[in-house]
C-alpha positions in Angstrom: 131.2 167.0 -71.9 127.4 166.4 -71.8 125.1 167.2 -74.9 123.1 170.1 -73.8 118.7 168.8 -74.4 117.6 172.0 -74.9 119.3 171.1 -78.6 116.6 171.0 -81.0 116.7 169.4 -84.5 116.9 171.0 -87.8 112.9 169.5 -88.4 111.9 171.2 -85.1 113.1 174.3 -85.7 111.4 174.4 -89.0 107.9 173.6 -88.0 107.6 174.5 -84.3 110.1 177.5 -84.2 110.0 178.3 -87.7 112.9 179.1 -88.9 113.1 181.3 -91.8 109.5 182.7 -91.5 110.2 185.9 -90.2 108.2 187.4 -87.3 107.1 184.5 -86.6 110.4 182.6 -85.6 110.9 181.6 -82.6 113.3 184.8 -80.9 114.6 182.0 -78.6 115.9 180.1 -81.0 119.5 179.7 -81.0 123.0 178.7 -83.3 126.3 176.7 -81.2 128.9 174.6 -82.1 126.3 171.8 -81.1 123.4 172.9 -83.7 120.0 174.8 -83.0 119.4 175.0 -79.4 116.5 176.6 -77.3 117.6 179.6 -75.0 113.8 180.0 -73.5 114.7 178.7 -70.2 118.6 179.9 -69.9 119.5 183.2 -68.6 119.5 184.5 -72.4 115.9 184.6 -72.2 115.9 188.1 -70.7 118.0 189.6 -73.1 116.2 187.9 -75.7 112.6 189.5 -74.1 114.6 192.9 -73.6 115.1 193.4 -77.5 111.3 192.9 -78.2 110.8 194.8 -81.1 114.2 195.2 -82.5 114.9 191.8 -84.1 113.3 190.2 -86.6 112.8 186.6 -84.7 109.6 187.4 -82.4 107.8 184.6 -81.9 107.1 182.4 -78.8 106.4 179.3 -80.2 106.4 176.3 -77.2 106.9 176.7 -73.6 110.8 175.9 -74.1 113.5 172.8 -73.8 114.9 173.0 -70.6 118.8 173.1 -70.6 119.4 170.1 -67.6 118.7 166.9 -67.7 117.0 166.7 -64.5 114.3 168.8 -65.7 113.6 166.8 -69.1 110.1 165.5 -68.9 109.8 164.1 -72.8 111.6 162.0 -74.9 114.0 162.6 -77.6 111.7 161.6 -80.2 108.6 163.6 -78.2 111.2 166.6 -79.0 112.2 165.8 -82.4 108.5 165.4 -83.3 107.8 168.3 -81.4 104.9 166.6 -79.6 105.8 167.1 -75.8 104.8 170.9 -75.3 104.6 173.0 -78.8 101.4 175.4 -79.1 99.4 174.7 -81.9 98.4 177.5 -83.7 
């Protein structure tokens, strides 16, 4: 079984999709059996958008971690460090 790279770390997902803060975490942020993981570019991402106002997660926070391999243009440690695409705010 491959390891999925939309996966992010627990730092990432405390400074870029901030976890924990509210409004402003990331709504695509996700929970598997693998850890945190990005849902932005899956097919979640509609249902996700469709909620809107109803959750409390409702940021959009970097333009996503794309789920194949094929489509990864950063490193790990561009990800980790959450250098590769995150917005500054």
């Amino acid at each position: 079984m491959n390891t999925p790279t939309n996966l992010v770390s627990d730092d990432y997902a405390e400074r870029v999709c901030k976890i924990g803060q509210g409004h402003e975490c990331c709504r695509y942020l996700t929970m598997g059996g693998a850890g945190f993981a990005c849902a932005k570019l899956t097919a979640l991402r509609h249902t996700l958008d469709a909620r809107g106002d109803s959750m409390v997660a409702r940021g959009d926070n970097c333009d996503g971690l794309p789920l194949d391999s094929d489509d990864k243009d950063y490193t790990d440690e561009q990800r980790d460090a959450g250098t590769f695409n995150a917005r500054a705010d």
